[in-house]
Backbone bond lengths (Angstrom), bond angles and torsions (degrees), N, CA, C in turn:
res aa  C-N    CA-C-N  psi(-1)  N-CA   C-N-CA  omega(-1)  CA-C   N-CA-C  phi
1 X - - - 1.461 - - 1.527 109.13 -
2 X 1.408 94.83 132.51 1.868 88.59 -175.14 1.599 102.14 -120.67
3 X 1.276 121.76 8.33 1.580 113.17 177.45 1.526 94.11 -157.13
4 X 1.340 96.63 163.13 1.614 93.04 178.29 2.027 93.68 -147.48
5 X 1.119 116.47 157.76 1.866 119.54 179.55 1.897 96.84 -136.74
6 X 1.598 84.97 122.97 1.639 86.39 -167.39 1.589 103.00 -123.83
7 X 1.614 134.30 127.00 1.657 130.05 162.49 1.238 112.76 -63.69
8 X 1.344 114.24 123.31 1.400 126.25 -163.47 1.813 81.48 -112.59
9 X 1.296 116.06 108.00 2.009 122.73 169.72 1.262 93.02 -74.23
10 X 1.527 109.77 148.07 1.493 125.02 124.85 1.488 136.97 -79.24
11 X 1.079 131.14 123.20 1.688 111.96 168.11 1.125 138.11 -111.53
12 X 1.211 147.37 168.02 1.275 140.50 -179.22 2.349 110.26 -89.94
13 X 1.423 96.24 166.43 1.459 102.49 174.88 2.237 99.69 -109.32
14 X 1.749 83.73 118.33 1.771 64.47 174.58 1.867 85.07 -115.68
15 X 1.417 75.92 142.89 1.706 98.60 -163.60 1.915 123.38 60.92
16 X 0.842 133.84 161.08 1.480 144.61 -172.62 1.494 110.62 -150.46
17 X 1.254 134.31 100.64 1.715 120.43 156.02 1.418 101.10 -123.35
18 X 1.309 94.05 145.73 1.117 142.42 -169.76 1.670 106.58 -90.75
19 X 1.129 130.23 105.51 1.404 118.73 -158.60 1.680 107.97 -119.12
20 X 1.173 120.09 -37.62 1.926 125.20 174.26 1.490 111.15 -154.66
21 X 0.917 128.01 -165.48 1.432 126.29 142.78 1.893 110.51 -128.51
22 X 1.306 105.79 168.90 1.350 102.44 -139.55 1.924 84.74 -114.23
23 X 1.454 118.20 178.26 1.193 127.09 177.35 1.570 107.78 -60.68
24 X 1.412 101.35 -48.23 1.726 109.62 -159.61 1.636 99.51 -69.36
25 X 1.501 126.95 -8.40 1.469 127.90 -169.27 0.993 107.65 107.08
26 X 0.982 155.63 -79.80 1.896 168.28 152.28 1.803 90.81 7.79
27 X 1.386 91.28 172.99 1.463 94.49 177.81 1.543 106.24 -140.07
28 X 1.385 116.48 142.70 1.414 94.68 155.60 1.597 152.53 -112.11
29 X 1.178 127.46 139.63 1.763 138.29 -124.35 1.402 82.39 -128.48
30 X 1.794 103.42 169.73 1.572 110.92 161.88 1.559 89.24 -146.67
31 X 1.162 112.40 151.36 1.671 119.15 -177.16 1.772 101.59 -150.55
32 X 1.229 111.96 -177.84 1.254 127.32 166.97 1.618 111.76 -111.73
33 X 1.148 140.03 117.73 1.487 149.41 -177.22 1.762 97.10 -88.47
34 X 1.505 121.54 98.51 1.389 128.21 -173.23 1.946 98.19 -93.98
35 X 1.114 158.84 130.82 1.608 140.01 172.32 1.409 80.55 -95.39
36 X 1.194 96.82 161.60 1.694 132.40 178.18 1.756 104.47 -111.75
37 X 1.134 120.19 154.18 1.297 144.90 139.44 1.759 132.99 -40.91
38 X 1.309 92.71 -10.00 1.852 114.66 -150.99 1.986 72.68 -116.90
39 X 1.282 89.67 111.54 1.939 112.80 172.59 1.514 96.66 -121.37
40 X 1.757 98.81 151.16 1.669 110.32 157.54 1.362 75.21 -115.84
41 X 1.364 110.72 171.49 1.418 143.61 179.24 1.591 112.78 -122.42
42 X 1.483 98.41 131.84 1.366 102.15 -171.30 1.894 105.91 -116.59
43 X 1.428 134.55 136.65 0.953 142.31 156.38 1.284 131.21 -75.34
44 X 1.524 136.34 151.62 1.164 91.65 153.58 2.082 78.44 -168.74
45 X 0.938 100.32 153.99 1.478 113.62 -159.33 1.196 107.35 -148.83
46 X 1.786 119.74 137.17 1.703 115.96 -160.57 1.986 101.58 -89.27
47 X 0.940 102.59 165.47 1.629 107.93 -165.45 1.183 119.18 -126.26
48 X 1.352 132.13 -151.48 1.533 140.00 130.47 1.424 112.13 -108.55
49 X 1.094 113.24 -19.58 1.867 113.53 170.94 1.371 98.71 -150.80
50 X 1.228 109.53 -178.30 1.735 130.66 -149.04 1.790 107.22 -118.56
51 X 0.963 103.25 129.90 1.740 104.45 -174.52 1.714 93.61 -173.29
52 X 1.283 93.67 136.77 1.843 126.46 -166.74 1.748 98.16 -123.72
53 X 1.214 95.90 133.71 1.724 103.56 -172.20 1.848 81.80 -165.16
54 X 1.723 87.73 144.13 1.392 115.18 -179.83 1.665 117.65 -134.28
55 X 0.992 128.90 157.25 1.360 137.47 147.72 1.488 114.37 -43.39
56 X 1.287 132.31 -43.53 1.099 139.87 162.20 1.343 127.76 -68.84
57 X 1.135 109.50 111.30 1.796 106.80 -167.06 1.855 101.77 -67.00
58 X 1.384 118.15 -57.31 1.091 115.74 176.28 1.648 115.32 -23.65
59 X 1.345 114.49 -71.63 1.316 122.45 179.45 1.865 117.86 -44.50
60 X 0.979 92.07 -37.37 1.703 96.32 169.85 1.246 122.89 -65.21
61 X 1.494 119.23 8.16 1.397 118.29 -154.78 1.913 91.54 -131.65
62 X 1.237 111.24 -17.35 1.317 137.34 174.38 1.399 130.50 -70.27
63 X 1.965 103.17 77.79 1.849 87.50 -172.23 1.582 112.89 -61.21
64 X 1.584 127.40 -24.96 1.250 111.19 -133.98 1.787 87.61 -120.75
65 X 1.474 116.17 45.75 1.337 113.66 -156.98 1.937 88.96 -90.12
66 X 0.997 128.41 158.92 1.702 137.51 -175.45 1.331 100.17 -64.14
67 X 1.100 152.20 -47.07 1.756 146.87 160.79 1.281 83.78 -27.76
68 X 1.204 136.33 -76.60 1.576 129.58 -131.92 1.601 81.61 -88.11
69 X 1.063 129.61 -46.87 1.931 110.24 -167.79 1.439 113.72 -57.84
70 X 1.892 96.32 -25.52 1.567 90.85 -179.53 1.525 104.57 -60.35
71 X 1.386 117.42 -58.63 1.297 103.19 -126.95 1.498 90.91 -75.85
72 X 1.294 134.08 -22.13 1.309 147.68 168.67 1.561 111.67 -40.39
73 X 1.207 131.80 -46.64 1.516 164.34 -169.97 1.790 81.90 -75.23
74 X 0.999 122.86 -90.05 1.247 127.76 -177.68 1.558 127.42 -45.51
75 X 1.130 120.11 -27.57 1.498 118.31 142.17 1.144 146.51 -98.28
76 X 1.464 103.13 5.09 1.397 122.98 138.07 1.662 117.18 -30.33
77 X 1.801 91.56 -78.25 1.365 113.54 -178.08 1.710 119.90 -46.75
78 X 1.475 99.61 -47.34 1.315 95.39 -176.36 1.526 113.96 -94.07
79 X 1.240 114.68 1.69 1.406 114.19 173.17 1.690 112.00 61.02
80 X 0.905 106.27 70.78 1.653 122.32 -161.00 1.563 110.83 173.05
81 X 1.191 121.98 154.48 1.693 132.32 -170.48 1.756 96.58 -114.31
82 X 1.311 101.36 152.21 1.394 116.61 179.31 1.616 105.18 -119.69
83 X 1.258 122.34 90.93 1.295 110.49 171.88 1.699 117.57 -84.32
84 X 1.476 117.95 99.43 1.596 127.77 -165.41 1.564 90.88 -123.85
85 X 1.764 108.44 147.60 1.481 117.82 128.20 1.446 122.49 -58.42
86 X 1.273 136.29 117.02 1.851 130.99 144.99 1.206 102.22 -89.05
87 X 1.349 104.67 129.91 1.541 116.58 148.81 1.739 102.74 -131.17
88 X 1.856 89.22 131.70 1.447 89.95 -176.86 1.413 105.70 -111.36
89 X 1.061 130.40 120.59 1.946 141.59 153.16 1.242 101.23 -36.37
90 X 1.294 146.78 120.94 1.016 129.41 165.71 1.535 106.45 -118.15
91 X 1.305 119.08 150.91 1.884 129.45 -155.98 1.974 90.10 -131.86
92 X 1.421 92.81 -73.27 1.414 111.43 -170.19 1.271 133.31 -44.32
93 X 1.469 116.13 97.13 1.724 83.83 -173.90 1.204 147.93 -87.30
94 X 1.707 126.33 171.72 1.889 111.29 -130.45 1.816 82.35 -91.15
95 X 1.248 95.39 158.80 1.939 92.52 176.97 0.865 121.83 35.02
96 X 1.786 105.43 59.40 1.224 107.60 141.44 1.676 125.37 -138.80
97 X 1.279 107.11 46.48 1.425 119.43 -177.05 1.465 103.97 79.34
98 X 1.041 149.29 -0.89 1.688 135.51 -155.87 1.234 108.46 -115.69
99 X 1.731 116.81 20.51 1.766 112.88 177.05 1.380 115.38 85.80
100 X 1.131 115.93 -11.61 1.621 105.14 -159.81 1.329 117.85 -34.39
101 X 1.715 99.12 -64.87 1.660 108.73 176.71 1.633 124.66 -54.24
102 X 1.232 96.61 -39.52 1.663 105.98 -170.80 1.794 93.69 -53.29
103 X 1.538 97.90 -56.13 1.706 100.52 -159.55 1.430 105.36 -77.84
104 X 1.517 150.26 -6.97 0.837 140.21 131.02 1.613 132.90 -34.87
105 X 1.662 106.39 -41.43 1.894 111.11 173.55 1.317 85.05 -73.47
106 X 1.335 143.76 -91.64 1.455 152.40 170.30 1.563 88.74 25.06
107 X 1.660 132.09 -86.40 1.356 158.63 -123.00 1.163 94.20 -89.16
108 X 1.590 114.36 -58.32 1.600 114.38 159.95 1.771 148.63 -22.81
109 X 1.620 82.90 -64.74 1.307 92.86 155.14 1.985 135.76 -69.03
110 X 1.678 91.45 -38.74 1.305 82.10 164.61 1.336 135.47 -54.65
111 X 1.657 108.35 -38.00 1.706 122.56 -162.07 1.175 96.67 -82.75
112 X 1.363 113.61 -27.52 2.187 111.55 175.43 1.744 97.96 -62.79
113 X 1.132 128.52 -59.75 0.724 149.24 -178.76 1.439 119.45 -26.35
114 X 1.222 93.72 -63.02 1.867 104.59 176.53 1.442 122.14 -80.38
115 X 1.527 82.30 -43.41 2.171 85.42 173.46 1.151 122.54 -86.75
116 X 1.256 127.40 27.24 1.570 147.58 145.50 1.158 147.06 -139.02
117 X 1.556 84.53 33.65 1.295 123.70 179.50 2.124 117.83 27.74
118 X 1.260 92.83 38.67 1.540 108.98 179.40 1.633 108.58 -54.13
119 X 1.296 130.48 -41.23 1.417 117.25 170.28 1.360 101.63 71.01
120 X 1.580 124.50 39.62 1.192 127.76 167.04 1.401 124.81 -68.16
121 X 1.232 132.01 139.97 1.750 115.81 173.61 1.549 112.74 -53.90
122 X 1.610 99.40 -175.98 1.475 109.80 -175.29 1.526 89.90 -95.84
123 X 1.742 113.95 -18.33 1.705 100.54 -147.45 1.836 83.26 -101.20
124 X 1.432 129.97 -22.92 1.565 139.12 167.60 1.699 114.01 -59.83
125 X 1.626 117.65 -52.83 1.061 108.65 145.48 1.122 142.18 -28.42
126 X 1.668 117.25 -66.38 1.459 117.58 -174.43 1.641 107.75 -71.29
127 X 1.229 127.64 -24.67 1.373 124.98 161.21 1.532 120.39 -38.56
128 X 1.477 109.12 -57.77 1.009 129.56 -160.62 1.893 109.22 -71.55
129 X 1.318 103.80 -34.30 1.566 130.25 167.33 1.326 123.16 -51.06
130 X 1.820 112.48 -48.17 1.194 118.99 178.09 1.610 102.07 -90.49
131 X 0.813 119.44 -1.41 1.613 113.72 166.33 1.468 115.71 -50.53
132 X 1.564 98.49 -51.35 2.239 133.07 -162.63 1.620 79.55 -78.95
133 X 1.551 135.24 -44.78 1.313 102.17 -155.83 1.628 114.65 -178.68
134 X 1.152 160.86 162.88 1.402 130.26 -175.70 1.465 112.51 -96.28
135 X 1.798 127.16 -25.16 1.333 111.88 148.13 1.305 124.57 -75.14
136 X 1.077 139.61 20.13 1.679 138.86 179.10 1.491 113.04 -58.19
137 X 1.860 104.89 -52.57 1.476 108.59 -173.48 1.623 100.67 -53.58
138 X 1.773 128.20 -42.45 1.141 96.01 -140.76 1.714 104.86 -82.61
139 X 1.260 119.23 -4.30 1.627 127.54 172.96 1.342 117.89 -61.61
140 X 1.451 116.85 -15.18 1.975 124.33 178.13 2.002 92.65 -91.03
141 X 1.522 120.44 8.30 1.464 99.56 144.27 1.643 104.08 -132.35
142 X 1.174 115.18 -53.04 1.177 128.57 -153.56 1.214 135.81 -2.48
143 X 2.396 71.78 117.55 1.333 107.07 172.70 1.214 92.00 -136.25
144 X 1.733 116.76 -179.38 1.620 125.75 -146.92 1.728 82.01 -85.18
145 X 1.454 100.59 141.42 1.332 114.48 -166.65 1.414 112.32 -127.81
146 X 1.301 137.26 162.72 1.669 118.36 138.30 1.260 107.07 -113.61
147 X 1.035 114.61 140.33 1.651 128.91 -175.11 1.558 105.10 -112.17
148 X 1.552 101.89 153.16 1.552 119.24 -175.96 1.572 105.65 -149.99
149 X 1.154 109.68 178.23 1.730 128.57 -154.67 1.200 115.63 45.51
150 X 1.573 125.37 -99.86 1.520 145.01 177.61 1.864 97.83 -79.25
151 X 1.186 130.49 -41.45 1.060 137.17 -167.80 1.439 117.44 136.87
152 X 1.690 110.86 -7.69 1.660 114.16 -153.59 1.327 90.38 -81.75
153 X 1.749 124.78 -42.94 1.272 104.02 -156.87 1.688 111.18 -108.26
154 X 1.376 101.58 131.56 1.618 131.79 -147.09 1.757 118.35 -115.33
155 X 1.037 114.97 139.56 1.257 122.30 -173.23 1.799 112.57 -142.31
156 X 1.746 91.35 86.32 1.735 95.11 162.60 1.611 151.27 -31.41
157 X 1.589 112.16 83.02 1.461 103.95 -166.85 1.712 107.38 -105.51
158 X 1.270 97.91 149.29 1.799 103.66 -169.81 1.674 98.69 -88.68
159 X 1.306 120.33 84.20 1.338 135.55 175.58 1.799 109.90 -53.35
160 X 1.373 132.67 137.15 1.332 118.57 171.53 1.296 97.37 -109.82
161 X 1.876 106.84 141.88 1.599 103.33 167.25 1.452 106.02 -175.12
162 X 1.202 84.86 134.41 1.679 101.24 178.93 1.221 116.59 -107.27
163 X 1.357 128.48 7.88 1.470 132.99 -164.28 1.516 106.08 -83.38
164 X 1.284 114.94 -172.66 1.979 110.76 -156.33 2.003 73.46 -133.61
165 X 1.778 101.10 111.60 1.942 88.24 165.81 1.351 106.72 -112.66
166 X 1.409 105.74 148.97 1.078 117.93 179.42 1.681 111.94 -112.95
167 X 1.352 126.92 142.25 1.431 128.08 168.80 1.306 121.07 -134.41
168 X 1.153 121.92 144.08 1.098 145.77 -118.90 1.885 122.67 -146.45
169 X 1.469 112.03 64.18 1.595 106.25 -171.59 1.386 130.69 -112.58
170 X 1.447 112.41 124.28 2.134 113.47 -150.98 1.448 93.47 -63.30
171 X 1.596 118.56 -27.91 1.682 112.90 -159.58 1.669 99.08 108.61
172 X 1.079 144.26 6.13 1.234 150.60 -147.41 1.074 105.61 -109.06
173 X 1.926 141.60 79.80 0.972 147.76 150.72 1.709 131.83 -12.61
174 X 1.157 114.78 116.13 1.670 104.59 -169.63 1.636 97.81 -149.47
175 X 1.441 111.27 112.15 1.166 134.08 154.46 1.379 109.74 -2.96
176 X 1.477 150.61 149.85 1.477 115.59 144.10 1.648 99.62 -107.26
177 X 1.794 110.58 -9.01 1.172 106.81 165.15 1.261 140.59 -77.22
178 X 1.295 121.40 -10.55 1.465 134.46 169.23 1.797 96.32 -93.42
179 X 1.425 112.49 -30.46 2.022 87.74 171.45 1.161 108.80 -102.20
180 X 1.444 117.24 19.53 1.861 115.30 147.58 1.673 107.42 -75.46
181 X 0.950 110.15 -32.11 1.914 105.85 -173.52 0.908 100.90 -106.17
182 X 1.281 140.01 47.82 1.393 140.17 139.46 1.664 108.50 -115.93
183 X 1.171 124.31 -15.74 1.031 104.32 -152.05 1.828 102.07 -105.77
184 X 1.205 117.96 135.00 1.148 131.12 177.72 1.868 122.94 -80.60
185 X 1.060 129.66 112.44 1.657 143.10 -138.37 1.589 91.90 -108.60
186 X 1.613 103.18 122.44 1.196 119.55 175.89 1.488 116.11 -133.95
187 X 1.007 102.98 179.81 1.985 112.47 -178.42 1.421 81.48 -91.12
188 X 1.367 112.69 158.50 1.577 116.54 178.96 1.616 92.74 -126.59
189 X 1.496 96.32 143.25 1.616 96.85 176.80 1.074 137.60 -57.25
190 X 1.770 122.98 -21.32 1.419 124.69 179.01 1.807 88.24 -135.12
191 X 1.087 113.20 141.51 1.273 119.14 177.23 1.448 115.92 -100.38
192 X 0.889 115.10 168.89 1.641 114.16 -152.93 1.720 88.57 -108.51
193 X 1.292 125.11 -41.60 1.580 146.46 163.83 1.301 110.07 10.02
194 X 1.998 85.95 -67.29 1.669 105.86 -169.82 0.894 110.57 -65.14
195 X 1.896 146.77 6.46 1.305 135.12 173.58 2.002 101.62 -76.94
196 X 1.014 113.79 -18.46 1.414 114.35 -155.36 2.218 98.51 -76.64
197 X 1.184 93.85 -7.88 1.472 104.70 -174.69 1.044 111.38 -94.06
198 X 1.436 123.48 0.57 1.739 137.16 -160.12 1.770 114.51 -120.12
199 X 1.348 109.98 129.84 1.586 85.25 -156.60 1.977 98.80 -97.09
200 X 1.023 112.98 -33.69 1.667 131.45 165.58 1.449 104.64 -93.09
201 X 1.222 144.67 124.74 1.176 137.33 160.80 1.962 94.49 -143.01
202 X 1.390 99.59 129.23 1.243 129.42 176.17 1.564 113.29 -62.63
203 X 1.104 103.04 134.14 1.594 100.18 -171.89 1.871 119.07 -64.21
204 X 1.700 105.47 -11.77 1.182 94.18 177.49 1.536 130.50 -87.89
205 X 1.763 105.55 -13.42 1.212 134.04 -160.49 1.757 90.03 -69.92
206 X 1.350 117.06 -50.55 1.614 125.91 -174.19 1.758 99.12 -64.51
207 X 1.190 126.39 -75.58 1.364 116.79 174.71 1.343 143.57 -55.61
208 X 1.707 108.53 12.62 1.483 131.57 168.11 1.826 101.44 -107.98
209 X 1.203 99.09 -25.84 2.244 91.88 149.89 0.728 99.49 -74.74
210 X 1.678 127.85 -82.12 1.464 131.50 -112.69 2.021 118.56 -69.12
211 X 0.835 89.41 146.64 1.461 95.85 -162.76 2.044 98.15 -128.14
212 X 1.605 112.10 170.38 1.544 104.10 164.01 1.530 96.49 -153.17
213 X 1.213 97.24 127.52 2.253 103.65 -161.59 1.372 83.64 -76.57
214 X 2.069 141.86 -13.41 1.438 106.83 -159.38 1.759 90.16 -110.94
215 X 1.483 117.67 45.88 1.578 125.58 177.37 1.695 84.66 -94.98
216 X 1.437 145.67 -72.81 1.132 134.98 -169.01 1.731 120.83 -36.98
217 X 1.593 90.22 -57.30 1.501 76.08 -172.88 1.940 120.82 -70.76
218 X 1.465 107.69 -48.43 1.672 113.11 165.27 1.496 115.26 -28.04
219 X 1.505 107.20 -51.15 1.475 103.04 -174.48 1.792 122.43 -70.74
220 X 1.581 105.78 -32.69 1.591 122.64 161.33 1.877 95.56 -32.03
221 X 1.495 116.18 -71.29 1.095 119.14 -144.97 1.493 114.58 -101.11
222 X 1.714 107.77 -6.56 1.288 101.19 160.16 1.505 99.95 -149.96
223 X 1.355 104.78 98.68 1.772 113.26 168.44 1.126 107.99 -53.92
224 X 1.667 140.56 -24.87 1.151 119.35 -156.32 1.933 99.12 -84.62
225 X 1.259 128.68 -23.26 1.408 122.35 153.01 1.604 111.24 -62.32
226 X 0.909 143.13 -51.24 1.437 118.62 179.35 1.089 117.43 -69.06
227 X 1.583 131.34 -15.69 1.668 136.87 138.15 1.396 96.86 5.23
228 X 1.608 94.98 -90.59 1.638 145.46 -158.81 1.312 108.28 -37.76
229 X 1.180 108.73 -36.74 1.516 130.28 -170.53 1.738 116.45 -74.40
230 X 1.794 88.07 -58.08 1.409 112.90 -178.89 1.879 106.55 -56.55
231 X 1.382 98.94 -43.21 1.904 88.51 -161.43 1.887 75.25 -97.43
232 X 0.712 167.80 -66.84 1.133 137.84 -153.66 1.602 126.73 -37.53
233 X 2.023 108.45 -20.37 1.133 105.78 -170.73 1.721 89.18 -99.39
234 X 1.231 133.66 -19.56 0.913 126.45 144.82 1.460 125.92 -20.64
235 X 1.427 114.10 -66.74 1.469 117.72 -166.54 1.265 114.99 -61.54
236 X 2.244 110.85 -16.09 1.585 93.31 -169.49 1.752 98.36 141.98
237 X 1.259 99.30 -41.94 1.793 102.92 176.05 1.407 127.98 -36.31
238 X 1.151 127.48 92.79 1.396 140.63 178.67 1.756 105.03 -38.69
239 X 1.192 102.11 -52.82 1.651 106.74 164.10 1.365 129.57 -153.08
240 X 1.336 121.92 141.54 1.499 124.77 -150.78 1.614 99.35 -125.82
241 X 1.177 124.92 136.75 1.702 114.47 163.30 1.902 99.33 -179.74
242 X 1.199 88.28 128.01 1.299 90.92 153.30 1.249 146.54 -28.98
243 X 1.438 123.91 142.89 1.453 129.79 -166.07 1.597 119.59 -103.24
244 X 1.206 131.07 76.09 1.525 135.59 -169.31 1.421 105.20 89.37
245 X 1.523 104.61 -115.53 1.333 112.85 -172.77 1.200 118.82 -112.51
246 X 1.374 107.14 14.59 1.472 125.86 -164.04 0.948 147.11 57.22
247 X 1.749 156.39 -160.57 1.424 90.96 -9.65 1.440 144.78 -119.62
248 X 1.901 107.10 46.86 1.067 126.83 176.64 1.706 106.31 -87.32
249 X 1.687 86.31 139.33 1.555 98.89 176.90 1.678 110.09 -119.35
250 X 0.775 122.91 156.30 1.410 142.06 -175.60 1.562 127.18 -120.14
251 X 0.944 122.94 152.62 1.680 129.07 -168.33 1.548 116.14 -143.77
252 X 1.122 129.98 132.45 1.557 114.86 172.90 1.807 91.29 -139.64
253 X 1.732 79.17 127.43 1.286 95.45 -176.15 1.667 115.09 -120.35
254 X 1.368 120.64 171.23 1.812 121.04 -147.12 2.173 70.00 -111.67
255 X 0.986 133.94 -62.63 1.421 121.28 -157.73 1.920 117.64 -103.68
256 X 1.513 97.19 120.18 1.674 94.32 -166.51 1.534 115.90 -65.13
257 X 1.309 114.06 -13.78 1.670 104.32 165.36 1.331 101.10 -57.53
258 X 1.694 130.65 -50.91 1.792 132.05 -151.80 1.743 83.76 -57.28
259 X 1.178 108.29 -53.93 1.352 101.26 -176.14 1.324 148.02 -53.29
260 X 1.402 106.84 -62.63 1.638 112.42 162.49 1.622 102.52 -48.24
261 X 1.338 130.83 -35.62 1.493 112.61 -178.54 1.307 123.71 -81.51
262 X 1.260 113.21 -14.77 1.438 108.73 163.40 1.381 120.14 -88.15
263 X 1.611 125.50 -12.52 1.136 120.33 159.40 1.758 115.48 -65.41
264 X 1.322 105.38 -45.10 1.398 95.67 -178.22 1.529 128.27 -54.97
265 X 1.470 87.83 -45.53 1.990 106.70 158.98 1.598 119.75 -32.54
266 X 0.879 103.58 -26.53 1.309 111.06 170.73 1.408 146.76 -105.58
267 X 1.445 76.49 -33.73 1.545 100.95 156.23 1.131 114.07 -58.95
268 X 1.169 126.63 -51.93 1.527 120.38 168.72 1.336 130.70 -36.55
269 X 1.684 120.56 -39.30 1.115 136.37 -162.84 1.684 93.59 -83.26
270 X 1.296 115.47 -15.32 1.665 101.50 179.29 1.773 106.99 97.77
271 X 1.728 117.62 -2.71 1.340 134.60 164.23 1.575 104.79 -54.92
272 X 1.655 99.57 147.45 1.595 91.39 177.89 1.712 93.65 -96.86
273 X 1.301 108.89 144.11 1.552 129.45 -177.48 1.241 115.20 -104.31
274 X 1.640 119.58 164.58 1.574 118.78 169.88 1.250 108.51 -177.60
275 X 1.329 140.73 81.26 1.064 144.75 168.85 1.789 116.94 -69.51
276 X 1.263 96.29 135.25 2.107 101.32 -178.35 1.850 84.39 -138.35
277 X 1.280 78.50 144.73 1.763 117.51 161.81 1.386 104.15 -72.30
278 X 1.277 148.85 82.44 1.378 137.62 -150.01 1.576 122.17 -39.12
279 X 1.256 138.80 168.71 1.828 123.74 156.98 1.095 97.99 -108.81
């Protein structure tokens, strides 16, 4: 095999708590890991030397972008050089809570992985994953997860849902390291945990917990996401909340007219949109 073409998902966070912060700096959180429908596409083709090119001009301009740490990370490990073309498709957009980057190193490693037939573990992989990032591991499966500590370690739940989601991003850049030091770490009243004990759980049962502690402060400093929030529940959205640290918000709604019209609603505004039929 001399090339391999891999879907790199984005996903959404349904709910976020924020639970302490930890010795090493990091903190530890529990969330729900939702994947999306919304892929960049990653290339990658064997060479005589190594060169990364994107659809995105920005990214081309990017030595230290997570494609390149992966594959760097990975010959680290194996003590050996990978001379590949990447070319990445890019769909997702960058900073805005939806994984892009994470699941791009994620995609990386996998596609190194296979097209050189490295025969790496699943449990060497995910090592190698949380190195690039603390959601990285969960993009080498992704499926709807709940995550704990940093985020790496994950527990597969078979979510049911028929609802139509829509997401929703102004373009509005947000630190997640400046809304890590703001944010103040509490026990949350219903824990998201107890889904992991449930073998069917209905998609509404999780979004009548789920909560995200960094919706107060984001919205303080940029109303125009709690806008987003506000008329989306307007349009019909059974439930609306932000995605990590933002500043994409999300909606899942029970009727696909509420939907397509609030995508268009936005569309108008020049917001990037994406409506999925859920999986």
């Amino acid at each position: 095999m001399d090339s391999i073409k891999i879907k790199s998902p984005a996903k959404i966070n349904i709910g976020l708590n924020i639970l302490n912060k930890r010795e090493d700096s990091f903190h530890n959180l529990e969330t729900i890991f939702y994947p999306l429908e919304l892929f960049d596409e990653i290339t990658i083709i064997k060479s005589n030397d190594f060169s990364f090119n994107s659809n995105d001009e920005q990214l081309n301009f990017e030595k230290t972008n997570l494609i390149i740490k992966a594959k760097e990370a990975l010959e680290s490990f194996c003590q050996t050089s990978f001379n590949v073309n990447i070319f990445l498709k890019k769909e997702i957009p960058i900073g805005a809570g939806l994984g892009g980057g994470s699941s791009n190193a994620a995609t990386t490693l996998i596609g190194l992985n296979k097209l050189f037939d490295l025969a790496i573990s699943d449990s060497d992989l995910a090592k190698l994953a949380l190195s690039l990032g603390s959601d990285v591991p969960f993009f080498l499966k992704s499926v709807p997860s709940f995550a704990e500590s940093r985020g790496e370690i994950l527990y597969p739940l078979n979510i049911i849902n028929k609802k139509f989601l829509v997401i929703i991003n102004p373009g509005i850049h947000i630190s997640t390291r400046w809304a890590f030091g703001l944010i103040k770490p509490s026990i949350p009243k219903s824990s998201l945990k107890l889904f992991t004990s449930k073998k069917d759980i209905p998609i509404e049962e999780i979004l009548e917990s789920a909560s995200n502690d960094f919706e107060e402060i984001i919205f303080n400093h940029y109303p125009e996401i709690f806008e987003i929030k506000k008329k989306m529940n307007e349009f019909g959205a059974k439930h609306s909340m932000m995605t990590g640290t933002g500043s994409t918000v999300w909606g899942f709604f029970d009727e696909e007219e509420s939907a397509n019209h609030t995508e268009l609603y936005f569309k108008s505004k020049d917001y990037f949109t994406f409506l999925q039929n859920t999986i």
